[in-house]
Every structure is written in C-alpha cells, then in structure tokens.
C-alpha positions as CSV (number, residue, x, y, z in Angstrom):
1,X,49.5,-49.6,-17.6
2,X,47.4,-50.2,-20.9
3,X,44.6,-48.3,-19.9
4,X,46.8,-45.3,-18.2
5,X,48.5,-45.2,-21.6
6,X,44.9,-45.3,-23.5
7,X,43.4,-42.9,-21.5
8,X,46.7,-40.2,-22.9
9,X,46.0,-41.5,-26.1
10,X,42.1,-40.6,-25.8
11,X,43.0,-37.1,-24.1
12,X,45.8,-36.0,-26.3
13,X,44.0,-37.2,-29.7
14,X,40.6,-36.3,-29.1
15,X,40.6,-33.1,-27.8
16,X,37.1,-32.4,-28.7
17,X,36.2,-35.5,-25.8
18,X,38.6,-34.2,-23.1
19,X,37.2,-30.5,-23.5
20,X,33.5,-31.3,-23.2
21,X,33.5,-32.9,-19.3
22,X,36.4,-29.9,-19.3
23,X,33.7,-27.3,-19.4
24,X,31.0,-29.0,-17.9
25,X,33.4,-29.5,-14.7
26,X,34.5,-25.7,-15.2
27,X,31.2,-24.2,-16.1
28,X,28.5,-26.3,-15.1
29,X,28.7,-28.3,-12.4
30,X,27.0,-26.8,-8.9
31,X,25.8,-23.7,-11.5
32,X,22.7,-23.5,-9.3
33,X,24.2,-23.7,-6.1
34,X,25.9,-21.0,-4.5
35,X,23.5,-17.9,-4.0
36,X,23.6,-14.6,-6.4
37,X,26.9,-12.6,-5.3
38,X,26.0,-9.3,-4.9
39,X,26.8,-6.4,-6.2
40,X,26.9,-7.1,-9.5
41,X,25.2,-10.8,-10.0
42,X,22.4,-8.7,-7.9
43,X,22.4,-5.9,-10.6
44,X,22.4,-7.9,-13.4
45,X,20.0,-10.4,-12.0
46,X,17.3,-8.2,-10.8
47,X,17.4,-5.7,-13.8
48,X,16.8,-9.0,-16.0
49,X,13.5,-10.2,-13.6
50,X,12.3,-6.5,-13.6
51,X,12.5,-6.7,-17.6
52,X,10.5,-9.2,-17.8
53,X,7.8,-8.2,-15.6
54,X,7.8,-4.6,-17.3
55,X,8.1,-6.7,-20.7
56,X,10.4,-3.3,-21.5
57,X,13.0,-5.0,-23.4
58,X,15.1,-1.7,-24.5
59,X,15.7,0.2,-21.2
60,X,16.9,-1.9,-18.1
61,X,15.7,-0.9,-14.5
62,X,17.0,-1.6,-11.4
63,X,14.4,-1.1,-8.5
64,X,12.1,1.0,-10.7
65,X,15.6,3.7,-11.4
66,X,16.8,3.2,-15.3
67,X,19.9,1.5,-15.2
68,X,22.9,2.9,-18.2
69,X,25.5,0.8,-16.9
70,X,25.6,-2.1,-19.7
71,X,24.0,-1.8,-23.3
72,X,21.1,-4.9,-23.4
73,X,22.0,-7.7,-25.2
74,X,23.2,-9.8,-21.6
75,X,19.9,-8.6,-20.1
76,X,18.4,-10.6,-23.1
77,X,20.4,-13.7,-22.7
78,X,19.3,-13.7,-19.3
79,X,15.9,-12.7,-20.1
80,X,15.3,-15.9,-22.8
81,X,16.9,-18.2,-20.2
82,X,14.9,-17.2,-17.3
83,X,11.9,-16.9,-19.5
84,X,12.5,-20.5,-20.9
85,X,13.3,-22.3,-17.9
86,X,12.4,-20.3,-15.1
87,X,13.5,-17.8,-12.3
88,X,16.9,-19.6,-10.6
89,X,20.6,-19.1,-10.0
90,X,21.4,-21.4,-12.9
91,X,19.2,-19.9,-15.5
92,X,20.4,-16.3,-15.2
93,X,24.1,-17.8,-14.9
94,X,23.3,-19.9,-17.9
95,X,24.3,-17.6,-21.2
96,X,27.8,-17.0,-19.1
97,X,28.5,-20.6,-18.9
98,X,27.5,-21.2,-22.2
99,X,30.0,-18.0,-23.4
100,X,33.0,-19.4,-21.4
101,X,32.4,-22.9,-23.1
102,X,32.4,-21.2,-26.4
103,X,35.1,-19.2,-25.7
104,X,37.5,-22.3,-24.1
105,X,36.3,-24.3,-27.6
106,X,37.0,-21.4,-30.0
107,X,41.0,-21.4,-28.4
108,X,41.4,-24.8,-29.2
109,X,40.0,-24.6,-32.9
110,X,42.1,-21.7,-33.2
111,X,45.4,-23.0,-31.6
112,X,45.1,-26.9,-33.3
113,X,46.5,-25.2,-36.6
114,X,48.7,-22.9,-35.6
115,X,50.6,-25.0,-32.2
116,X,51.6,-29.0,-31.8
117,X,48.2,-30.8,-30.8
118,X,49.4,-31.1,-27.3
119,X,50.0,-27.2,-26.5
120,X,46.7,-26.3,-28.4
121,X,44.7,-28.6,-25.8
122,X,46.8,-27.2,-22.9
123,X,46.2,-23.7,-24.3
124,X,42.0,-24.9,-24.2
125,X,42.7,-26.5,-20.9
126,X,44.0,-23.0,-19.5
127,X,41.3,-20.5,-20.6
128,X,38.6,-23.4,-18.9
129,X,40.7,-23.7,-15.3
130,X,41.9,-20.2,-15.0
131,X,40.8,-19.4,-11.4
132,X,39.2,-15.6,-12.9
133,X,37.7,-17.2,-16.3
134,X,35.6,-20.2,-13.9
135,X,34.3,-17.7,-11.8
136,X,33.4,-14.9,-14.8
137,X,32.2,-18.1,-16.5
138,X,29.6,-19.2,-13.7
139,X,29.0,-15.4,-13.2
140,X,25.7,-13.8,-14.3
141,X,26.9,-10.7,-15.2
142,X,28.1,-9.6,-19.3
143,X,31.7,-10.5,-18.6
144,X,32.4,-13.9,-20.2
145,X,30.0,-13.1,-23.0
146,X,32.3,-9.7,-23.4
147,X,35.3,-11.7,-23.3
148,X,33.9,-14.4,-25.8
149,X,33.3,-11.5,-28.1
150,X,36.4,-10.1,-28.2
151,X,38.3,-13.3,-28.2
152,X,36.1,-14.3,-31.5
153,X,36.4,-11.3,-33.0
154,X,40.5,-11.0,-32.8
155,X,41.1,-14.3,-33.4
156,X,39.1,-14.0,-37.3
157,X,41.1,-10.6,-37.7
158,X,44.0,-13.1,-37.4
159,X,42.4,-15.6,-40.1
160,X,41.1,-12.6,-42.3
161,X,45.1,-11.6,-42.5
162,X,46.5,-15.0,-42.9
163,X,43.9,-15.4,-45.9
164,X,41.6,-12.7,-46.8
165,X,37.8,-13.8,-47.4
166,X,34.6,-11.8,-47.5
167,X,32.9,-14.8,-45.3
168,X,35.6,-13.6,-42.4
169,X,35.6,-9.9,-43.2
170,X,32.1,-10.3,-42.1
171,X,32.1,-12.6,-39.0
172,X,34.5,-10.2,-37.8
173,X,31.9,-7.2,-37.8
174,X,29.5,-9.4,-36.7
175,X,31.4,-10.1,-33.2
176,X,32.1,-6.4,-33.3
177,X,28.6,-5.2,-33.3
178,X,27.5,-8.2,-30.7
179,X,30.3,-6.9,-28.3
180,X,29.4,-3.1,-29.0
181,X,25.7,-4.2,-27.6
182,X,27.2,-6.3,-25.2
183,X,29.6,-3.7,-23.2
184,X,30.2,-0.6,-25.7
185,X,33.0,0.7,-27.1
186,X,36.0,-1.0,-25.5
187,X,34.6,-4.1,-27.7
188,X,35.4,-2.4,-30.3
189,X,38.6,-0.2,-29.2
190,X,40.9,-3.5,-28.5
191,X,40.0,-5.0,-31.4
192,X,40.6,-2.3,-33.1
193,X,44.1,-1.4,-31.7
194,X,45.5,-4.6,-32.4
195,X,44.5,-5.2,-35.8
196,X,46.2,-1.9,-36.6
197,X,48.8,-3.6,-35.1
198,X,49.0,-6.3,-37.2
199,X,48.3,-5.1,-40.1
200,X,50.5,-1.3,-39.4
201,X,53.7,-3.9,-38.3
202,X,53.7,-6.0,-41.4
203,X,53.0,-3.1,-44.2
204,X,49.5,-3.1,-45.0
205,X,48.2,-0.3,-43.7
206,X,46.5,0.6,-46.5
207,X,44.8,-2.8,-46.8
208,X,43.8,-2.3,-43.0
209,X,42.4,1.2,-43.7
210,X,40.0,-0.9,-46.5
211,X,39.4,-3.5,-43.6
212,X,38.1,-0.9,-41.4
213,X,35.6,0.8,-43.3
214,X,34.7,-1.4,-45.4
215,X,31.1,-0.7,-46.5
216,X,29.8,-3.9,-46.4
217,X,31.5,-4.4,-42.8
218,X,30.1,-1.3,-41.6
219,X,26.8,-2.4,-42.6
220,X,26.8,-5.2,-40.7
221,X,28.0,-4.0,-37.6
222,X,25.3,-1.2,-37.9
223,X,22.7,-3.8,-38.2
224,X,23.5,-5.6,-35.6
225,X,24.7,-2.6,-33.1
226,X,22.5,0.4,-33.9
227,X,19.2,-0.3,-33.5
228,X,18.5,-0.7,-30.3
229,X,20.9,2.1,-29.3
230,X,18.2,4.5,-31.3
231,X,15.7,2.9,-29.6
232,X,17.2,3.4,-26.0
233,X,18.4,7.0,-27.3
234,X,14.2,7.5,-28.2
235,X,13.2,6.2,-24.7
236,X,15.6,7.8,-22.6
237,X,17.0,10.8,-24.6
238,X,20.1,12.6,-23.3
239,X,19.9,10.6,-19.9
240,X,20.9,7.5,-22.0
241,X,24.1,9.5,-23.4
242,X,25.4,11.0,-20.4
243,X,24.8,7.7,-18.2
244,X,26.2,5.1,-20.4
245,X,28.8,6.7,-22.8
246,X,30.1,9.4,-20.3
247,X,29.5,8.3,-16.8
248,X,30.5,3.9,-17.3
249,X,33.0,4.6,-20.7
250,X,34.3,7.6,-20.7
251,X,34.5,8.9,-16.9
252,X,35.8,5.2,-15.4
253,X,39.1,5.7,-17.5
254,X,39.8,8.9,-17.0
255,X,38.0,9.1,-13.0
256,X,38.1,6.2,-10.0
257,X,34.7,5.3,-9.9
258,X,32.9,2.9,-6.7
259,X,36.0,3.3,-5.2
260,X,38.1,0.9,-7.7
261,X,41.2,2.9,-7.8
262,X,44.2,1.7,-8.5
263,X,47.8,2.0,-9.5
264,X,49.9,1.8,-12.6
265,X,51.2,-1.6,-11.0
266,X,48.0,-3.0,-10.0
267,X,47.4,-5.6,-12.6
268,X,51.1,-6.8,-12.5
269,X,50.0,-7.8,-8.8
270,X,46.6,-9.0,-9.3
271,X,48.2,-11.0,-12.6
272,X,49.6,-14.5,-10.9
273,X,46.3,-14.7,-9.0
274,X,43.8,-14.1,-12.2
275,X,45.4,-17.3,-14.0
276,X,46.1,-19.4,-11.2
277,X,47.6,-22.5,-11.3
278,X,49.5,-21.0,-14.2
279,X,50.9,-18.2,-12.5
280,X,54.8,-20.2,-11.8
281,X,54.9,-20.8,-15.6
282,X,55.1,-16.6,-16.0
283,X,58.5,-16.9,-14.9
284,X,59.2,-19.7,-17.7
285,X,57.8,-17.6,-20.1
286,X,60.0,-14.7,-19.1
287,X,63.0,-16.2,-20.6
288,X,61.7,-15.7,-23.6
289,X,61.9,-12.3,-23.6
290,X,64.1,-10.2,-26.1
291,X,64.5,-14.0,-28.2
292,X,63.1,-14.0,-31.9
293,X,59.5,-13.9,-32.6
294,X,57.4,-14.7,-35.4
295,X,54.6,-12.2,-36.4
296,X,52.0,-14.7,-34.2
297,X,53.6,-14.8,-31.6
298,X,53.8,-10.8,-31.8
299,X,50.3,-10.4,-32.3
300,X,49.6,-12.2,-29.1
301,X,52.3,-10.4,-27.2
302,X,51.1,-6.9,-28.4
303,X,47.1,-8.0,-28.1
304,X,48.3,-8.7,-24.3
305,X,50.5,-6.0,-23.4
306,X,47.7,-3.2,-25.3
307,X,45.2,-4.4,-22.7
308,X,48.1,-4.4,-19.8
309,X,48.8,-1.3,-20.3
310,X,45.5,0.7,-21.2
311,X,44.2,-0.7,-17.8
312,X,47.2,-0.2,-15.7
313,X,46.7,3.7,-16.6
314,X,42.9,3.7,-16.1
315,X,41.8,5.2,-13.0
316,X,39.1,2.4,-12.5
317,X,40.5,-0.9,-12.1
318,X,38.9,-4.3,-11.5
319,X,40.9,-7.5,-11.7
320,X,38.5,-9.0,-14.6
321,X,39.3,-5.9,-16.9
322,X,42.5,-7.6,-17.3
323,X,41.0,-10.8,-19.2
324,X,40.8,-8.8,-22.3
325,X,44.1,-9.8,-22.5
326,X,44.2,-12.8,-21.1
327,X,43.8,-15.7,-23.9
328,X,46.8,-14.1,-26.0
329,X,48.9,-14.7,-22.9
330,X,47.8,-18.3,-21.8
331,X,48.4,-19.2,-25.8
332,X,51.9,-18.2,-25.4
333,X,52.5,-20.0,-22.0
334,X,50.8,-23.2,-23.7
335,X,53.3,-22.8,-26.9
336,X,56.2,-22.5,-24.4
337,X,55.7,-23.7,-21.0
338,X,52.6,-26.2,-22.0
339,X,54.1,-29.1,-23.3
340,X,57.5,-30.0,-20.9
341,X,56.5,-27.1,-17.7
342,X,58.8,-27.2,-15.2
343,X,57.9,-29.2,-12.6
344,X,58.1,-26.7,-9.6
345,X,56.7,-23.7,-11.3
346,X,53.7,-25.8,-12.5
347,X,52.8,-27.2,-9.0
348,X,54.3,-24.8,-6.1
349,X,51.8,-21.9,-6.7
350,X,49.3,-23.9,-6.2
351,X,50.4,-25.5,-3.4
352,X,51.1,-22.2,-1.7
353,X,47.4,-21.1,-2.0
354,X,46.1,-24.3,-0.9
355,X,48.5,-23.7,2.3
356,X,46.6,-20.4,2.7
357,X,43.0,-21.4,1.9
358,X,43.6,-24.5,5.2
359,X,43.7,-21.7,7.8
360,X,41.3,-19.6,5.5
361,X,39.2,-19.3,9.2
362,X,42.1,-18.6,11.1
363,X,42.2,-15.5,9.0
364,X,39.1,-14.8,8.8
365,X,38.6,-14.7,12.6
366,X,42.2,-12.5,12.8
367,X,41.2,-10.1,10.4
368,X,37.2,-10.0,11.7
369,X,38.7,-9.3,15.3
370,X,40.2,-5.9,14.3
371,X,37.1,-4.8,13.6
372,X,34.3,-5.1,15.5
373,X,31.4,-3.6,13.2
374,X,28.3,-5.7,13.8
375,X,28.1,-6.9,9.9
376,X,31.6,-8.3,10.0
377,X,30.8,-10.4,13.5
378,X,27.6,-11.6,11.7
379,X,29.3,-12.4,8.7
380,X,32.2,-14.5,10.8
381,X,29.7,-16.4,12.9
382,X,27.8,-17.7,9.6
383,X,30.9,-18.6,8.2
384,X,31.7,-20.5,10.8
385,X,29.0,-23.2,9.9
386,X,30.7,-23.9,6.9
387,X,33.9,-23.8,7.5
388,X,34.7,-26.6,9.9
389,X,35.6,-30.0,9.6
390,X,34.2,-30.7,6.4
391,X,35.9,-27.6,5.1
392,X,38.9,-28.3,6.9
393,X,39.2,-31.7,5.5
394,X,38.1,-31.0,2.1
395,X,41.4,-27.8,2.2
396,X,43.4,-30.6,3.6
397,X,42.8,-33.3,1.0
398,X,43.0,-30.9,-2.0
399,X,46.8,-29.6,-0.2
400,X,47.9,-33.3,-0.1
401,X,46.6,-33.9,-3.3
402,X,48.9,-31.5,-5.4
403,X,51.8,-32.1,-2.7
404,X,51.4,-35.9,-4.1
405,X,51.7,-34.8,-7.7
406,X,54.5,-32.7,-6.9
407,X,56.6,-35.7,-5.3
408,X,54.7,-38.3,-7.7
409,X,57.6,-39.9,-9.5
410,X,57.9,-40.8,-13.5
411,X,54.9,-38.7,-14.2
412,X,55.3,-36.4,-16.8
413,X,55.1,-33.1,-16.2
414,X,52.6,-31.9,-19.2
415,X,50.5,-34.6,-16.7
416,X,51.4,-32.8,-13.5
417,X,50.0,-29.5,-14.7
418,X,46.8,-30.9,-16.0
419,X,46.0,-32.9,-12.6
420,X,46.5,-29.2,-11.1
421,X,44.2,-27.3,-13.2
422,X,41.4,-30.2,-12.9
423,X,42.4,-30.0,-8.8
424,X,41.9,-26.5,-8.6
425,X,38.7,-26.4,-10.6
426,X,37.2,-29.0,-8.5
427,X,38.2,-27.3,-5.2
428,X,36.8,-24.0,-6.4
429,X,33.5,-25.3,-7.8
430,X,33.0,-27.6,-5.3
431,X,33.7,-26.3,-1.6
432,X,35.6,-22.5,-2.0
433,X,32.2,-20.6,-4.5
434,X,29.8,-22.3,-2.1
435,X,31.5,-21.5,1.1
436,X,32.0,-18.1,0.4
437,X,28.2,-17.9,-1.1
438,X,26.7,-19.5,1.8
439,X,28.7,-17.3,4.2
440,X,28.2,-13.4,1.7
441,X,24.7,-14.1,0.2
442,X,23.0,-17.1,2.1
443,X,21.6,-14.7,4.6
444,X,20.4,-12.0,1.9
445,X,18.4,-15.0,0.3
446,X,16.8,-15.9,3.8
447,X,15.9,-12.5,4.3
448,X,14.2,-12.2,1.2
449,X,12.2,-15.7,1.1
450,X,11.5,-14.6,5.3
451,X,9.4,-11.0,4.2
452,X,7.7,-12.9,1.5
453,X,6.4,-15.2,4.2
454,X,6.1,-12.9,6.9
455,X,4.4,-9.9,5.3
456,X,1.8,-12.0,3.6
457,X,1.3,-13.6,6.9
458,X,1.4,-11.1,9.3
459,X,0.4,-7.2,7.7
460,X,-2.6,-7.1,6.5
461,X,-1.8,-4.3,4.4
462,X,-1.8,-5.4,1.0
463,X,1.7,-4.6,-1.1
464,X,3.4,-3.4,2.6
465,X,6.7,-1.5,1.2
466,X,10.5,-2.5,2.2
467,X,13.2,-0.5,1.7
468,X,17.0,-1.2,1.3
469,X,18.9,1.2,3.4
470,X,22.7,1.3,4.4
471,X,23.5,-2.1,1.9
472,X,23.3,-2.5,-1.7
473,X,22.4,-5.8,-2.1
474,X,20.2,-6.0,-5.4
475,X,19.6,-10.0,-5.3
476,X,17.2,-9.5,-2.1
477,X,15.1,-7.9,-5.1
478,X,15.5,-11.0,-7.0
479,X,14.4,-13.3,-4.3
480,X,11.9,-11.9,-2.7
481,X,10.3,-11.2,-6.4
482,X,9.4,-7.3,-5.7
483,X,10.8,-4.3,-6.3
484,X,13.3,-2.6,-3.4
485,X,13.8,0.8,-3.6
486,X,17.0,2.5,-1.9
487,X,15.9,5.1,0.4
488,X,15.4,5.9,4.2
489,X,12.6,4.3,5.5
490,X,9.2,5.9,6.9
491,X,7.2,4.9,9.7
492,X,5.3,1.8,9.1
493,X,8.0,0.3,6.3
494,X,10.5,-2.5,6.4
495,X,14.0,-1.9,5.7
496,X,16.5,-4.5,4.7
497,X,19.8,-3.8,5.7
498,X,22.8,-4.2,7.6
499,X,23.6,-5.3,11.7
500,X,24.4,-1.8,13.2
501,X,23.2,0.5,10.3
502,X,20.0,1.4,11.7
503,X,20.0,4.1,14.2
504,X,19.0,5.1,16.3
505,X,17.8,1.2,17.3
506,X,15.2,1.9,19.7
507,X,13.6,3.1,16.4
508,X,12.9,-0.1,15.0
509,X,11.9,-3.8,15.9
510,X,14.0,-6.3,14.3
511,X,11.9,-9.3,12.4
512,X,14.4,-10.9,11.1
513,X,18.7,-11.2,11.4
514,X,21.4,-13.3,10.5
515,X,25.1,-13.2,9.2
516,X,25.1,-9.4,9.7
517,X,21.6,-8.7,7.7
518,X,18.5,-7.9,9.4
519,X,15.1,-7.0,8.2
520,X,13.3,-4.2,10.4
521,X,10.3,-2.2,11.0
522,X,10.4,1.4,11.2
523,X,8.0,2.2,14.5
524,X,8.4,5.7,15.1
C-alpha cells in the first residue's frame, strides 16, 4: 500500500518524470521496427535519400520528377538525421518523434498554470496516447512537426494576450514562419483565424490589427519563411507556383484530390476513432454545452470547432487534417472529464475495439474473400504469419486487461483512464504498427533488398533499370538505394509491381513474389 500510494505521489507531483517514459513509450519505443508505410512515409522518405545523394537541398525529387507537394524544412530534418546517424526507419522517423515529444511537453507547460496539476498531466497524458498523434508521431512524414508548430504558435498567441511582451510577440512569428516552411499556408491560416478570434471577441481588435503586422513580426517571419521560397521560386520558376500553392493548397480545398473525398460529416465519424481511448469522455464533455464559459475555455472551443468545420467543407479530407484541432479539444476533456471520468465512458470504448481487433483475421479473411484480386490473396496469406497465436494471445491479454480495470474495485477512476491510455499505447506500438507493417510493407522491403542482390549477381549489365508499374510504393526506392521511375516497362527491364498487374503474363518471367508484390522481367 505505501509504495502504490508513493508511486501517485511521484506521478501526480512530478509530472516532468511521468511524461518522459510517457513519450519514450509513445514515441520511441520499436521506432525502427515496422517497415516505411507507403504512400506517404515512401514519399517523404525517398525524396529525403534522393536529397542527399543530389546534395540539392532547395528542390525535392521523387524518382528523379520534382516533387511541390510539401515546402523543405521536413526534408531537412530528415536529411540531418539520416545524414548524422545513417540510412534507417528510425532516423527518418526521428525529427517526428522528437516533434510529438515536444508537442505532448509544451501542453503540459501550458496547461500546469492555467488547470489543477492533475488535469494538466491528464491533458499531457492525452496528446502522447491519442491513437492518431502515436502514429503521426512515429510517422516520417511533416505531420507532427506541422502539428507542433501550430500548437506552439497558438498557444504563445494565448500568453502574448494574457500579458503582452515583445520576447512572445516574436516566438509567435517564429513558429509561424517554421510552420509556413513546414506545410504552407494553413500554418499560418488557423493561427491566424483564431487569434482574430480572441482578440475580435474580447474588444481589441485594433490591438490585434498591430499584432498582425507588426513590423518587427513580419520581419521575422520573412526571415525565417522566405528565403528558400525564392530560392525554389529561382530553381523551378512557375512549376514551383502552380504545383505547390495551386495544385496541394489551393485545389485540395476547393477539389477531391487522390481520391480523399469526403462529406460534410466525415470528421464527426472519423472523430471518436482519432482520440481513442478518449472517445467515451466526448459524451461527458457534451453536457457542457450551452453552460458558462470563460474566455479560455472559448478560445479552445472556437480554435477546435474553426478546424472542424473548415475541413468538414473541404473537398479533400484525411483523418489527420483533423489534429489541427485536436489539442484544444483534449484540454477541455482533461479540465472536465480528466480528473473524476466516468468510469464506463473511460474504459468501454476501448474495450469495444479491443473486442474487434481479437477477430481482426476473421475479418480480414471475410472481407479478402469478396475479392479475389491477386494483391489482396497475397496480402492475406502474409498476414497470416503474423497473426496467429502470438497475435491472438497478445489481442486477448490486452481485452482482459482493460475488462479487469473496468471491474477492478476501489480504483479510482482518474487511475482507470490512465491504465487505458498506457494499455492502448503498448498494444499499438507493440503488436498492431508491426503487424500491419510486416503484413503492408514487409514484402516491398524484401523485394527491394532481393534486386539489389539479384541484379548485381545475376545481369551483367552494369546499372540494369527497374521500373514501378501498376503500384506506388516509393519506399522500394528507399531500400533498394536507387532511383525507380514510374513508367511501363521495355524489354530487358525489371518492373516492380503488383500480383496480377502485369499483363499480358506470358510477357514476363517472375524473379521474385510475395504478399501480393512481385518483381519481373519484361522478355518480349
């Protein structure tokens, strides 16, 4: 009993010492181990290793075609990390993990003034076990440093109101300008629409006017944002402009691009599952509604509900556009719901999933069995190496686990929901990433380390070309260490690509194949 009561004491007083293993657990641990997920840890990833072997550190290429989707400053976290440590899952995933830490520790240091100790550590413990922000945080892609960015930047435009100070004033158009060379404009649109917010909804909108453009601001931002757009605007010219601001800004909100359509309700739906185990404390926090607010707790409802909204009407929508919004939120559920959740909402969710992740290849099977494409029987059969008894049992003990802390009596709920997140994390990291990853991308990596071997060992013709037809699956670049250009293929080449996509087959002899890949020759 003395040391059960110790260890509370320990988590609730030093929060600092809870949230470090936090992280590490969330962020860290088993970084290296599940293969890049294509499409986009591909992208990012192979546009990064084709930097550095062009050592062109303003324009990013994918297979040898310049590549406007994202400005550059992930390609050089990436870039230093691989560069400093070498060429491996972890090190390109490394700058995300180290932005999702930053981001989990700059909630608590913002919530410990402004909430009870107890619902800023819950409110820490929530942005670090949210099922979306642990997988944006182990993904290598610009997401979590995005979402760092804007989370820094609104919460010193909160400070800068409470107390004014030119060391503030600037930190905030610091994050601006990182976030603008980060992703672009919507770095700088949100924060911008809710500071006008704040500052419009309490009177000052002349003071926020002087906020805005403030010279010495501007200046700032420009220093840190501009110069490399100039310099991709020099090197690429009007192909920069109409690729990055009007293709990936301007045209996915106002046209469904990659087939990431959506509807005006799509994030409502998509909501429970992006903070998961939290998602039964939404209804908690719905009581709330139409109560009395105070000005904080406005500016986290409006910062939330702008995002909301302004996605739900794009006409591209991907679940992690959504965690623009998402710290505001879990801030208000830890203020609310944190400290005394009720005990049903803060376990059964979870409990529900778990129930659906035990027969996970039950479903699989049913839903593989409609369909009898050749990639989706390839991708069954290798999941089926993974997901037997060891899966089965490791499903099984997590269900039982949160059933026991459900049914657990004199355990206080704050306790309950805590032993859920950590759960859930655990589960995730540890058997659910890798499964999927060894079943998805296991095979793409074989493929790619088998024509390194087999084309030095077997064509004598000095750099023999593959192709990627029929798949996009950019991390095959990134493992086999050489550039893959999408095309057809032509006599004589290799072509990665799908089980079934190459026709006609009598057309090409087959040197390699597994979970629905296969690597070919063209013969004739």
């Amino acid at each position: 009993m003395r040391v059960s009561t110790s260890l509370r004491y320990w988590l609730l007083q030093s929060g600092d010492g809870f949230l470090l293993p936090l992280v590490v657990l969330a962020f860290f641990w088993q970084l290296g181990t599940p293969a890049l997920f294509d499409l986009d840890e591909g992208a990012f990833s192979a546009a990064t290793w084709e930097m550095l072997q062009r050592g062109d550190f303003i324009t990013t290429f994918l297979n040898g075609e310049p590549r406007f989707d994202k400005p550059i400053l992930i390609y050089w976290a990436q870039a230093l990390s691989v560069w400093l440590f070498g060429l491996h899952e972890w090190t390109l995933r490394l700058p995300s993990a180290l932005a999702a830490s930053t981001w989990v520790m700059a909630t608590y240091y913002f919530a410990k003034p402004r909430l009870p100790h107890r619902s800023a550590l819950m409110a820490a413990l929530m942005v670090a076990t949210s099922a979306a922000i642990v997988l944006i945080g182990r993904a290598a892609t610009a997401d979590a440093l995005l979402n760092m960015l804007i989370v820094l930047s609104l919460f010193d435009i909160w400070r800068y109101w409470e107390k004014p100070t030119r060391m503030v004033l600037f930190r905030v158009f610091f994050w601006l300008g990182l976030g603008f060379l980060c992703k672009g404009p919507v770095a700088v649109a949100i924060p911008l629409v809710v500071s006008g917010f704040l500052f419009i909804g309490t009177g000052q909108w002349k003071s926020w006017l002087k906020t805005v453009f403030n010279p010495y601001g501007l200046v700032v931002f420009l220093a840190v944002a501009l110069p490399w757009y100039v310099l991709e605007y020099q090197a690429q010219g009007q192909a920069f402009i109409d690729g990055f601001f009007f293709k990936h800004n301007v045209s996915r909100f106002s046209d469904t691009m990659e087939g990431h359509g959506g509807h005006w309700w799509y994030y409502a739906l998509v909501l429970p599952f992006i903070i998961m185990p939290f998602a039964g404390l939404l209804g908690q926090l719905a009581r709330r509604v139409g109560k009395e607010t105070d000005i904080f707790e406005r500016f986290l409802w409006f910062w939330f509900l702008a995002v909301f909204v302004l996605f739900s009407f794009s006409n591209t929508q991907l679940p992690h556009y959504l965690l623009y919004g998402i710290t505001p939120l879990l801030l208000l559920l830890a203020k609310h719901c944190g400290e005394n959740p009720n005990r049903w909402l803060a376990v059964m969710p979870a409990i529900l999933l778990a129930g659906v992740l035990l027969f996970l290849p039950e479903l699989l099977s049913n839903a593989v069995a409609k369909n009898p494409e050749a990639y989706l029987q390839g991708l069954l059969e290798q999941s089926q190496k993974v997901t037997g008894m060891y899966y089965r049992v490791a499903a099984g003990v997590y269900l039982a686990a949160l059933v026991l802390l459900l049914l657990w009596p004199r355990v206080q709920n704050f306790w309950r929901l805590v032993g859920v997140a950590l759960l859930q994390t655990v589960f995730l990291t540890s058997v659910l990433i890798p499964v999927i990853a060894y079943t998805q991308q296991t095979p793409v990596k074989e493929a790619a380390r088998f024509a390194q071997r087999y084309l030095s060992a077997n064509d004598q013709r000095v750099g023999s070309t593959v192709v990627m037809d029929g798949v996009n699956m950019p991390s095959f670049t990134v493992y086999r260490e050489a550039l893959t250009p999408r095309r057809s293929p032509e006599v004589g080449e290799y072509v990665f690509s799908k089980a079934g996509a190459l026709q006609p087959v009598e057309n090409y002899m087959v040197v390699f194949e597994q979970g629905g890949i296969v690597l070919a020759r063209r013969m004739w």
